[in-house]
N, C-alpha and C positions, 0 to 999 in steps of 0.2 A: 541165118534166118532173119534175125532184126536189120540186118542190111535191105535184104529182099522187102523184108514188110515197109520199111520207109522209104525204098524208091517206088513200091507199087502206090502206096498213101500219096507220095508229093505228085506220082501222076496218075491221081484217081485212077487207075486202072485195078480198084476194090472192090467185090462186091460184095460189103460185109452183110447179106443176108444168108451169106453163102459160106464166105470165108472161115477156114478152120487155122493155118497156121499162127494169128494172134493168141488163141488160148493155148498154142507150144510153149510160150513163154513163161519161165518161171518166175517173175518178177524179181531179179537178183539185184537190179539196176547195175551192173558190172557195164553195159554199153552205155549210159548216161554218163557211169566216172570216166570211161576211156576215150568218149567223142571229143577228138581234138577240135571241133566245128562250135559246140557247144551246146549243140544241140541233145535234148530229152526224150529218145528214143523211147523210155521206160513210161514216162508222160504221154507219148503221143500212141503206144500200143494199149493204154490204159483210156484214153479217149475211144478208142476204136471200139476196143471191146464194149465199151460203154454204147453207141453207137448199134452196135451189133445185135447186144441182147437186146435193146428199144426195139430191136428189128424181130426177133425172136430165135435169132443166131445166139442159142448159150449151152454149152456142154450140159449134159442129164446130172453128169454128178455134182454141178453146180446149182443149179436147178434145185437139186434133193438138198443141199447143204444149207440153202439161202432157205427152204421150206422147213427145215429141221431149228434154223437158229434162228425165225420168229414166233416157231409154236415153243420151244426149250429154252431160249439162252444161251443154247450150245451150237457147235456147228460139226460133232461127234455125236453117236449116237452114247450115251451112257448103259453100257450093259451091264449084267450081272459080272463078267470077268473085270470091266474097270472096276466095280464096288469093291469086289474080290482085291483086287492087285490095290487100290486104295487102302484098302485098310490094312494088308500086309505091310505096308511102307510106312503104315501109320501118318496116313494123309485125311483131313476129315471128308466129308461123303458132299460132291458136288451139290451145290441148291443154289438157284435163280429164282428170286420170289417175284410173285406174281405182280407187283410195282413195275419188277426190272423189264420183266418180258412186256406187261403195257407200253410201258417208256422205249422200248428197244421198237417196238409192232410200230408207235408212233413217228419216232424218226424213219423209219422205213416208209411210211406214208407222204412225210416230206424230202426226202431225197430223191435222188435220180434210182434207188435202189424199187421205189416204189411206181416205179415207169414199169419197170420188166413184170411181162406177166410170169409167172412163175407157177399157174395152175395148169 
């Protein structure tokens, strides 16, 4: 797959409004460490996607996660079973206070995060 997507990228034959196979990638970077070329396959499929969603090209459940982790702090939903399974482990109870989430909304507004429409 990261073969395919960096010779279709070097000969723009992409149309990332379109394209689905970039977000197949799990970001492992195992093709970055193995490129005898030297080239950053894991860098340049992280360009795309970038590229992509600016376009409106972005998976739904990405979409929900990037919308979930500027209203929360989180990019999980916290439900009753985590509370539940948290306190059986005796972990304390997740909290993001309202600084954090300001500060988090903030940076989202200056980065390339705050290009992608996400409503």
């Amino acid at each position: 797959m990261t073969r395919e997507v960096m010779e279709r990228a070097t000969e723009e034959a992409m149309l990332l409004r379109e394209e689905e196979s970039i977000w197949l990638c799990v970001m492992c970077n195992s093709c970055t460490e193995r490129c005898q070329l030297g080239v950053d396959p894991a860098f340049v499929i992280t360009l795309l996607r970038q590229a992509a969603a600016a376009m409106g090209n972005c998976p739904r459940h990405l979409v929900d996660e990037a919308k979930l982790f500027q209203a929360s702090g989180f990019s999980f939903p916290s439900t009753g079973m985590t509370k539940k399974l948290r306190k059986e482990l005796g972990l304390p109870e997740l909290c993001v206070s309202h600084k954090a989430i300001s500060e988090i909304q903030s940076i989202v507004k200056r980065t390339s995060m705050g290009r992608v429409d996400i409503e």
